[in-house]
DSSP file (Angstrom, degrees, kcal/mol; ACC not computed):
  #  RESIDUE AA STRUCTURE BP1 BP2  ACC     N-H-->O    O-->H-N    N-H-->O    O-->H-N    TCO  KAPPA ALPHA  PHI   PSI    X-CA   Y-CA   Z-CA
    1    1 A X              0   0    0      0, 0.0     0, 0.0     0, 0.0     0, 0.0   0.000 360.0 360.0 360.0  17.8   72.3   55.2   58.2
    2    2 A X        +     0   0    0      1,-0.2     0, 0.0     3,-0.0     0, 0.0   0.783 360.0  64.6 -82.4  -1.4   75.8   55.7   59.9
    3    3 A X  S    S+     0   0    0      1,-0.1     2,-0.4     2,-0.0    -1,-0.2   0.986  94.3  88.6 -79.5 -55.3   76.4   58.8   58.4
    4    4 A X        +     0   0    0      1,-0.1    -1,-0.1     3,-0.0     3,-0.0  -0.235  47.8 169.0 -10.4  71.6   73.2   59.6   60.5
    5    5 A X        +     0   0    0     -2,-0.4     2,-0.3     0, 0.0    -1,-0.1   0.678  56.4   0.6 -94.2  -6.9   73.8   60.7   63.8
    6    6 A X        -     0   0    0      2,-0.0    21,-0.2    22,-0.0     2,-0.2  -0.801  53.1-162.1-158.0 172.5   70.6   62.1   65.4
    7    7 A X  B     -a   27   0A   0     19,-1.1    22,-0.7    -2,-0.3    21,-0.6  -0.616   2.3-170.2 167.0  97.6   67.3   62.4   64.4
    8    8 A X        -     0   0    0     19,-0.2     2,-0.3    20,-0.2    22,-0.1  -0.809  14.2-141.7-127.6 147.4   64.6   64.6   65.9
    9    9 A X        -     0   0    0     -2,-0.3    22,-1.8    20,-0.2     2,-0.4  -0.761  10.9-166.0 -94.8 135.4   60.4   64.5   64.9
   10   10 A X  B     +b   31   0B   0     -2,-0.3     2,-0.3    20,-0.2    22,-0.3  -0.928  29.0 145.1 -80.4 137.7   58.9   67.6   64.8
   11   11 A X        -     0   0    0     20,-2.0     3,-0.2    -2,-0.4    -2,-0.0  -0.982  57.5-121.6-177.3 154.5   55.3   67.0   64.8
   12   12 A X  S    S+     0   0    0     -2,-0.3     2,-0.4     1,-0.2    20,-0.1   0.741 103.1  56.2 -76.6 -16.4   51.5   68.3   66.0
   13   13 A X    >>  -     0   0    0     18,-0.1     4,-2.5     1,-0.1     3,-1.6  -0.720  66.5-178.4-139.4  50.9   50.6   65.0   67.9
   14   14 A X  T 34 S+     0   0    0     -2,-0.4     4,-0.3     1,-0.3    16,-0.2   0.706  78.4  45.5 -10.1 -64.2   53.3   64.4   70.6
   15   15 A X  T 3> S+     0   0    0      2,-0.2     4,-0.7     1,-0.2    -1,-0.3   0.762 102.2  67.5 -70.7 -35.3   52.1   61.2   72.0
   16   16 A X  T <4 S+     0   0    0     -3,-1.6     4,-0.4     1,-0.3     3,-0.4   0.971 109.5  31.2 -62.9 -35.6   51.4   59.6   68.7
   17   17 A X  T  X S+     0   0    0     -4,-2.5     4,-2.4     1,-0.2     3,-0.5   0.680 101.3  83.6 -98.7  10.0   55.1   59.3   67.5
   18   18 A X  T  4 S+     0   0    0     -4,-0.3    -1,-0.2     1,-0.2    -2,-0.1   0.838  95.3  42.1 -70.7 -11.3   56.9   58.8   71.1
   19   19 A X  T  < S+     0   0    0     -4,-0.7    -1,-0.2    -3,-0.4    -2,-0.1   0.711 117.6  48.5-112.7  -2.5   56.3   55.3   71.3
   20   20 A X  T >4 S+     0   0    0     -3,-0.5     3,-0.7    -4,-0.4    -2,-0.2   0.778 107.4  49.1 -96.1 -10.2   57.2   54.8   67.8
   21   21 A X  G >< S+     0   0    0     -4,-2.4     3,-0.7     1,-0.2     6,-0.2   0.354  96.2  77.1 -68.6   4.7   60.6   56.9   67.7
   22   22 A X  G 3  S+     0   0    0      1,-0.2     3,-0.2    -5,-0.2    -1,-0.2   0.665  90.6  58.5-102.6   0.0   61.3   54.5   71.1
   23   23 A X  G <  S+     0   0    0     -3,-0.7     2,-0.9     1,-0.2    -1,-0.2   0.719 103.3  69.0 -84.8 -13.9   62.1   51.5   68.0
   24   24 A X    X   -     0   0    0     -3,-0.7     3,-5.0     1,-0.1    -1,-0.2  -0.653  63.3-168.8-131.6 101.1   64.7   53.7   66.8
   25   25 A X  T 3  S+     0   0    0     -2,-0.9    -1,-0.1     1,-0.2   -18,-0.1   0.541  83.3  65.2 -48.9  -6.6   67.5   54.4   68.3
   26   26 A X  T 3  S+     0   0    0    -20,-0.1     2,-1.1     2,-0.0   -19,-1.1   0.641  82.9  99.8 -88.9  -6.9   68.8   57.5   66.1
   27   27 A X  B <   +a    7   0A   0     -3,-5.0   -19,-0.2    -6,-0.2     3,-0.1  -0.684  43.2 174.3 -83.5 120.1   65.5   59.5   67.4
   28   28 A X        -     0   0    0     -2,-1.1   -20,-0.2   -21,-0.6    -1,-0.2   0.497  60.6 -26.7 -90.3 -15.2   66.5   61.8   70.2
   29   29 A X        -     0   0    0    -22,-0.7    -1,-0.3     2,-0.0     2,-0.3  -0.311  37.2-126.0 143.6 152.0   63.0   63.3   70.3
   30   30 A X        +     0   0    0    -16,-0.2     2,-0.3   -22,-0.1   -20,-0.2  -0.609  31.4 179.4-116.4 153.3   60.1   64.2   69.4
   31   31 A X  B     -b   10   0B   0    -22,-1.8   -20,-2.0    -2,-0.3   -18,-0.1  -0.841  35.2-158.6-135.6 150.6   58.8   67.9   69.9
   32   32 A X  S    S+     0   0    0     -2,-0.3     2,-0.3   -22,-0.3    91,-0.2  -0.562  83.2  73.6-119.2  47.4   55.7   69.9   69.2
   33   33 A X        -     0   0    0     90,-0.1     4,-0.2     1,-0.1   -22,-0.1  -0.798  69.9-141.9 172.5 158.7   58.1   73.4   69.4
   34   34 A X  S >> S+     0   0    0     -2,-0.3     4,-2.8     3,-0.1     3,-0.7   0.691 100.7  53.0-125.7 -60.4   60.8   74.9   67.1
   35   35 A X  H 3> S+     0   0    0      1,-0.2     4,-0.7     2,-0.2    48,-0.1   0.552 112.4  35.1 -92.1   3.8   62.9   76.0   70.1
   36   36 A X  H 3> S+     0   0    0      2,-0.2     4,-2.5     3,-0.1    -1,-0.2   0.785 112.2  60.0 -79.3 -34.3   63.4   72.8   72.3
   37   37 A X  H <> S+     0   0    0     -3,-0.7     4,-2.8     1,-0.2    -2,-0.2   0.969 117.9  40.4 -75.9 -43.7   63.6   70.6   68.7
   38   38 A X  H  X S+     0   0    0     -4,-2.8     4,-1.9     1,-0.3    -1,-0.2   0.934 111.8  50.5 -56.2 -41.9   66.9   73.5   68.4
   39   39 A X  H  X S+     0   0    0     -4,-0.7     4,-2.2    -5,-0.3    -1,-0.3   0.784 111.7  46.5 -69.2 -25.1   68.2   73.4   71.6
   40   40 A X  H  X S+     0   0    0     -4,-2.5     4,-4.7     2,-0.2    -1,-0.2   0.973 107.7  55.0 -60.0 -61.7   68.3   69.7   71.6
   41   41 A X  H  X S+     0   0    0     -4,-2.8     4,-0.9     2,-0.2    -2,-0.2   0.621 116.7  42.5 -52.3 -36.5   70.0   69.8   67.8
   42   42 A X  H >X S+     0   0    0     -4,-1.9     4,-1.2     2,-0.2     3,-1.2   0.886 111.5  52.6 -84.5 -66.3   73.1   72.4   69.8
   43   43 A X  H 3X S+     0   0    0     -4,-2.2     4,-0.8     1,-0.3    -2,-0.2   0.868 118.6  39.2 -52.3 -51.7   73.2   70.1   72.9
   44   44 A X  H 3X S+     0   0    0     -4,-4.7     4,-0.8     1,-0.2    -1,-0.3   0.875 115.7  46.2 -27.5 -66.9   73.8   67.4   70.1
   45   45 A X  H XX S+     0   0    0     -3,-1.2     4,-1.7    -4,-0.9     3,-1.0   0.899 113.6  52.8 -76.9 -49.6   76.0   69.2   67.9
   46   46 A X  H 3< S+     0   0    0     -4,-1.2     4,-0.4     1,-0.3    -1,-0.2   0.329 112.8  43.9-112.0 -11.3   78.3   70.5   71.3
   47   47 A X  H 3X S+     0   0    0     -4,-0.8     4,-0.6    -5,-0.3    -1,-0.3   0.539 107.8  56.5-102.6  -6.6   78.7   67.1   72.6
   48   48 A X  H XX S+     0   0    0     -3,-1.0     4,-2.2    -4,-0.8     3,-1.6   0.875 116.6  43.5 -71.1 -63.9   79.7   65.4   68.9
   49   49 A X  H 3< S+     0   0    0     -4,-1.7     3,-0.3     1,-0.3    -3,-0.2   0.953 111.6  50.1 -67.1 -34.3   82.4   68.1   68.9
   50   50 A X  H 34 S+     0   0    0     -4,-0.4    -1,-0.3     1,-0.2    -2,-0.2   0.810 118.6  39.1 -76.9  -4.9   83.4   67.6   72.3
   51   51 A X  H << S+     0   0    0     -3,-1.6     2,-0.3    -4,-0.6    -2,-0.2   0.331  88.4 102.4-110.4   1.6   83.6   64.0   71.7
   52   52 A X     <  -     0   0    0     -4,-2.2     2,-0.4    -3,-0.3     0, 0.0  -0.691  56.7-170.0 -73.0 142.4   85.1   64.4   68.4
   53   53 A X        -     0   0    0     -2,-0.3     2,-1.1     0, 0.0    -2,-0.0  -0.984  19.4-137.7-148.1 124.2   89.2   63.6   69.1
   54   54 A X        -     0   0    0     -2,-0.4     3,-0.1     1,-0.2    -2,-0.0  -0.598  22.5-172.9 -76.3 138.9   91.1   64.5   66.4
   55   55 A X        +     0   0    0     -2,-1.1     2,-0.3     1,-0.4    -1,-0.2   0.846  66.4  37.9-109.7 -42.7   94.0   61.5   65.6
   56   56 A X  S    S-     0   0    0      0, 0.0    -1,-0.4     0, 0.0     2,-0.2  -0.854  81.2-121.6-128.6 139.3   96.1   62.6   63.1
   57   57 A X        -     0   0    0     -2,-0.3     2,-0.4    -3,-0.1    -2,-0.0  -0.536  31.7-150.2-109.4 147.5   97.5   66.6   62.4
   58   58 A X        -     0   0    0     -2,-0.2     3,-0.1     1,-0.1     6,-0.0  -0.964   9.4-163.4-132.9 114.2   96.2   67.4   58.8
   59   59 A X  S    S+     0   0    0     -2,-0.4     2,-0.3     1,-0.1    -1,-0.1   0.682  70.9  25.6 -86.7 -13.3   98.6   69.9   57.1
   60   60 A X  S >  S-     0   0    0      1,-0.1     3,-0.9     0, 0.0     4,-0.5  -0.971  74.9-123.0-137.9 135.9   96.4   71.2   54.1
   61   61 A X  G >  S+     0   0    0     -2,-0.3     3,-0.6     1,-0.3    -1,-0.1   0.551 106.7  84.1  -9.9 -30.7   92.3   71.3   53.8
   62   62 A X  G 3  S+     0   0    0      1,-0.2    -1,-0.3     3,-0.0    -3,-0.0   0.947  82.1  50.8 -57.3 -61.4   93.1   69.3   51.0
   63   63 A X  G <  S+     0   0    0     -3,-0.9    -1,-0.2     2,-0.1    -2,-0.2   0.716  82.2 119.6 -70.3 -14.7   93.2   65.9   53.1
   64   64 A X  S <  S-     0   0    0     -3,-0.6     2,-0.4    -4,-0.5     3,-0.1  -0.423  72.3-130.1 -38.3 136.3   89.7   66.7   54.7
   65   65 A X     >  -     0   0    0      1,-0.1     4,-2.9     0, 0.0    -1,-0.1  -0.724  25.2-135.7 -69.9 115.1   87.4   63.9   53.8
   66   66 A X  H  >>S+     0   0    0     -2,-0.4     4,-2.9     1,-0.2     5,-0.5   0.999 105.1  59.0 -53.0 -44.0   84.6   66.5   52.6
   67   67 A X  H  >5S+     0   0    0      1,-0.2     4,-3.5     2,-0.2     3,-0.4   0.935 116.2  43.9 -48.0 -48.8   81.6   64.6   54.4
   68   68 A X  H  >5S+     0   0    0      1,-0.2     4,-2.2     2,-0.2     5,-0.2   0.841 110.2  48.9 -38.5 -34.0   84.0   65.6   57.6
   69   69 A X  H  X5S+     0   0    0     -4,-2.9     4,-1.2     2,-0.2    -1,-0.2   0.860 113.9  44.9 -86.3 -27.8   84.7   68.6   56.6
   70   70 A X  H  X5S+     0   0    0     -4,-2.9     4,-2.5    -3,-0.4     5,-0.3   0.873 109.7  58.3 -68.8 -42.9   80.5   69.5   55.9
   71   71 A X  H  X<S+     0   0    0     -4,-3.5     4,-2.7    -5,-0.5    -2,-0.2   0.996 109.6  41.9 -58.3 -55.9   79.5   67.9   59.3
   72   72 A X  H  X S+     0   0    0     -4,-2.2     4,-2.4     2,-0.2    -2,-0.2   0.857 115.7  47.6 -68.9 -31.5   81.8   70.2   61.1
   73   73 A X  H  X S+     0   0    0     -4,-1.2     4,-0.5     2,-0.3     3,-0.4   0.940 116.5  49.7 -66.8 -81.3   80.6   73.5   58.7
   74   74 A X  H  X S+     0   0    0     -4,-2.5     4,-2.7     1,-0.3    -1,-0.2   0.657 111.6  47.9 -54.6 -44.4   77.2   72.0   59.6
   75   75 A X  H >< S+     0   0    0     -4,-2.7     3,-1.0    -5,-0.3    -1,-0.3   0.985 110.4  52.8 -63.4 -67.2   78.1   71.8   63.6
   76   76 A X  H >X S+     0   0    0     -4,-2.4     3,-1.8    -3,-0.4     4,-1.6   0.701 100.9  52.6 -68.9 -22.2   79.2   74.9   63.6
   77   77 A X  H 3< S+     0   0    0     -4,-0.5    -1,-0.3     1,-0.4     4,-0.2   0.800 110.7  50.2 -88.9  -9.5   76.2   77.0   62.0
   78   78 A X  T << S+     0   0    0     -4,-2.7    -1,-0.4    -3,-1.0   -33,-0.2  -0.003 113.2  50.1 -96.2  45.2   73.6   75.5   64.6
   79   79 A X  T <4 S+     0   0    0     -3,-1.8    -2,-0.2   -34,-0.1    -1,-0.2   0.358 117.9  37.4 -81.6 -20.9   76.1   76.5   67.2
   80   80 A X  S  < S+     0   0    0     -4,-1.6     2,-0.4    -5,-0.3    -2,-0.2  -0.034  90.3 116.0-114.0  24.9   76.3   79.7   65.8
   81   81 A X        -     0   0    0     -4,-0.2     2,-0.9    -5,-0.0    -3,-0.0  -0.649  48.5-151.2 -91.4 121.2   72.4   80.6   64.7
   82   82 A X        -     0   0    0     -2,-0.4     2,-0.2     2,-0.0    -2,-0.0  -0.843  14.7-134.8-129.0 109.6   70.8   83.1   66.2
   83   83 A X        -     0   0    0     -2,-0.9     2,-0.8     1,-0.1     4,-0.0  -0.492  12.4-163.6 -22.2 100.6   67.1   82.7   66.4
   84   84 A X     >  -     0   0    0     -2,-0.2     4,-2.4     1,-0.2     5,-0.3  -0.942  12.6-173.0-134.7  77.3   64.8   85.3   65.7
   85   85 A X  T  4 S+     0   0    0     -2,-0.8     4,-0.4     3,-0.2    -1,-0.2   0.834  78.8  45.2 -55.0 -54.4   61.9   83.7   67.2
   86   86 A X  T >4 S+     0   0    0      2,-0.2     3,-1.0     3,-0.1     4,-0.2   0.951 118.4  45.8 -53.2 -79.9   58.8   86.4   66.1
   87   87 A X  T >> S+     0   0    0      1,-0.4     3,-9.9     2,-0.2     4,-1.0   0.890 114.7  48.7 -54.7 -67.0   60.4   86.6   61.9
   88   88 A X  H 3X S+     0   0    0     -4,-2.4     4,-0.5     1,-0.3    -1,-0.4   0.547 117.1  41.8 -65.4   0.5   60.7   82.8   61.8
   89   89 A X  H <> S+     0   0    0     -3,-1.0     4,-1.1    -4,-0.4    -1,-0.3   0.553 118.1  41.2 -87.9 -10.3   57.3   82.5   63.1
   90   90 A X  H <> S+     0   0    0     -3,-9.9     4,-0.7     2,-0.2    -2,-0.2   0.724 116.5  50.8-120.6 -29.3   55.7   85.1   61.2
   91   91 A X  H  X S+     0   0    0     -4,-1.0     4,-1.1     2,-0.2     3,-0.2   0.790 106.8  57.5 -77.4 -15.4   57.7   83.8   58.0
   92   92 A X  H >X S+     0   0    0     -4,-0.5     3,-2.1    -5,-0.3     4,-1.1   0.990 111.1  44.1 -71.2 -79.7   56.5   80.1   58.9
   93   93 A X  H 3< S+     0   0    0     -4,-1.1     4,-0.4     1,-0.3    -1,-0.2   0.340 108.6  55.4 -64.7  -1.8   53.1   81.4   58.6
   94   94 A X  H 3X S+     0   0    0     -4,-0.7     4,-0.8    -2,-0.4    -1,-0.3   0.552 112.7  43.8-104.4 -37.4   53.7   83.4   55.5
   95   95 A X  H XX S+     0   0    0     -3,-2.1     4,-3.3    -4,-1.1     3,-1.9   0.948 110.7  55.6 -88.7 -72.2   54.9   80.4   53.8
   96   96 A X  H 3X S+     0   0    0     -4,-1.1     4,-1.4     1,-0.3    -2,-0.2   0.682 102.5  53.9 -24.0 -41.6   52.2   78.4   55.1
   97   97 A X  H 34 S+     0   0    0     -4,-0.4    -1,-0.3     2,-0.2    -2,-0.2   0.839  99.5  64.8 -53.4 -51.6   49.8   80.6   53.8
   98   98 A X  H X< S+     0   0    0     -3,-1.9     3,-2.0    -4,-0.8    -2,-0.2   0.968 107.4  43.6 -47.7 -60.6   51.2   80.3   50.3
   99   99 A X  H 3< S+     0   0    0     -4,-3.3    -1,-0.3     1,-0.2    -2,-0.2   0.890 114.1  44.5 -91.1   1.3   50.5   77.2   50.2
  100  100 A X  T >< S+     0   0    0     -4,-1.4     3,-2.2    -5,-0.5     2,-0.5   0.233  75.6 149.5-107.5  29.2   46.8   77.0   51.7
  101  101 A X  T <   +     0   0    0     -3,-2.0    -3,-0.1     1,-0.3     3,-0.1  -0.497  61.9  20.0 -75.2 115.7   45.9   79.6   50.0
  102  102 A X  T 3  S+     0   0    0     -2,-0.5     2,-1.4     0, 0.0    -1,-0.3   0.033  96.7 107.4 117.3 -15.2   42.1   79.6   49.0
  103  103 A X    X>  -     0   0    0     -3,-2.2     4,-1.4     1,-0.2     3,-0.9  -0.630  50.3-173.7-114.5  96.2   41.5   77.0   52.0
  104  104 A X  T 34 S+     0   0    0     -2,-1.4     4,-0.4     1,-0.2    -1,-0.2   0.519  78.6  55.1 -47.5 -16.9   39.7   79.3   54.6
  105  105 A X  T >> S+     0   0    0      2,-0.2     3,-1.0     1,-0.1     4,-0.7   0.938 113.1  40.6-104.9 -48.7   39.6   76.7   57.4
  106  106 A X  H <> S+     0   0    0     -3,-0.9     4,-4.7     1,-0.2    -2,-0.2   0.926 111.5  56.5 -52.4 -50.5   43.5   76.2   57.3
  107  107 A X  H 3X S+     0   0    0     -4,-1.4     4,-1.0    -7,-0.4    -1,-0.2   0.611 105.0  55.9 -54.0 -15.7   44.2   79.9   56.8
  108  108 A X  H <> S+     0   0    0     -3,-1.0     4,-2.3    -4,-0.4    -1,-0.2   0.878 107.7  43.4 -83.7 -61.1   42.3   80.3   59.9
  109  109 A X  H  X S+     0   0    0     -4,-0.7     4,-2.0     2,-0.2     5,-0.6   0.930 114.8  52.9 -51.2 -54.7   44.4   77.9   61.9
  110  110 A X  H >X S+     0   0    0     -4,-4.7     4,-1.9     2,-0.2     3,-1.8   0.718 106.3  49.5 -32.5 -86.1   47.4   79.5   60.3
  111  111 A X  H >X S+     0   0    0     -4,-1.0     4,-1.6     1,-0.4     3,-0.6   0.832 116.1  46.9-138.5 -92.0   46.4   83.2   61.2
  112  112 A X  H 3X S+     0   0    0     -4,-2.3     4,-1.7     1,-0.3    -1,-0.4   0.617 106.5  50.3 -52.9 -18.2   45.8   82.0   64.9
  113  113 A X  H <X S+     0   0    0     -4,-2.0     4,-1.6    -3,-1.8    -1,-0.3   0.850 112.4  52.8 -76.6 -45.0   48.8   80.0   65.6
  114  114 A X  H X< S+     0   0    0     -4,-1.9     3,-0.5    -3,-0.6    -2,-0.2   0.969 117.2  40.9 -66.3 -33.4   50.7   83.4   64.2
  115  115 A X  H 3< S+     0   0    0     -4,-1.6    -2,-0.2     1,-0.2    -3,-0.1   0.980 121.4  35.7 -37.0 -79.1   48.7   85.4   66.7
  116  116 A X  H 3< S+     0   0    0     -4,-1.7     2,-0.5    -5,-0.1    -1,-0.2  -0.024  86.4 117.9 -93.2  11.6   48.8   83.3   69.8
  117  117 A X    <<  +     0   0    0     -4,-1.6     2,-0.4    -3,-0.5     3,-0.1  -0.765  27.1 173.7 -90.9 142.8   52.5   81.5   69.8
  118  118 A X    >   -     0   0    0     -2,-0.5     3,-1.7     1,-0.2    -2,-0.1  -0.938  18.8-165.7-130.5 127.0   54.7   82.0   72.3
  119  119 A X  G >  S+     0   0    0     -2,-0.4     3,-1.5     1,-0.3    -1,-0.2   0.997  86.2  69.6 -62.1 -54.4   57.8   79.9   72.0
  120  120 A X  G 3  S+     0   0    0      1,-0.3    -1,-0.3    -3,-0.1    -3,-0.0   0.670  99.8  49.2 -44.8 -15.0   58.7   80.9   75.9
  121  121 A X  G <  S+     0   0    0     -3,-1.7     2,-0.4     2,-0.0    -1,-0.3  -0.261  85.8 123.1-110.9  62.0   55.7   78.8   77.1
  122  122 A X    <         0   0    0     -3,-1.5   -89,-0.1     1,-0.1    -3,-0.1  -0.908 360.0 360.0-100.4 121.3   56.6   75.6   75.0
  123  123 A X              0   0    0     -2,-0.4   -90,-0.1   -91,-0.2    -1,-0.1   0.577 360.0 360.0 -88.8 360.0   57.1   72.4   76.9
């Protein structure tokens, strides 16, 4: 697991996994919300880079170690992601749907969670 540098829980049930992410030190936290779980995941990625120190001048792309060269590709598109809070919500529920399709009681929850979220009041 060093290649592993963070690790964040999304989940419905807050309290259930916090005192079991607290055995593992690669969870930085667990969230019941799409936009904290992100903003954590750039706070992450923007202090790895600021704490990245480069040692050696590399004259071709060639001499990148690729796993380096993927984490930074990686850094850089959740620095650079721009959120479209209303699709990805309404395509999360779209997906969902697909697959609970025929089970009226889920579809139900589905349907209202696309109604009623609003990220901006997410703790």
């Amino acid at each position: 697991m060093d290649q592993i540098h963070s690790i964040y829980v999304f989940c419905q049930k807050q309290e259930k996994y916090e005192e079991w992410a607290k055995d593992w030190s690669k969870i930085k936290g667990v969230y019941t919300k799409i936009i904290p779980i992100c903003d954590s995941a750039q706070q992450s990625a923007r202090q790895c880079d600021e704490d990245s120190v480069v040692i050696t001048g590399i004259s071709s792309l060639d001499q990148i170690e690729p796993s380096f060269m993927y984490t930074q590709l990686f850094k850089e598109i959740i620095l650079e992601i721009d959120f479209d809070e209303k699709k990805e919500i309404n395509d999360l529920a779209e997906y969902a749907r697909e697959k609970y399709a025929g089970n009226d009681k889920q579809l139900e929850i589905i349907n209202e969670f696309a109604q009623e979220y609003q990220g901006n009041q997410a703790s």
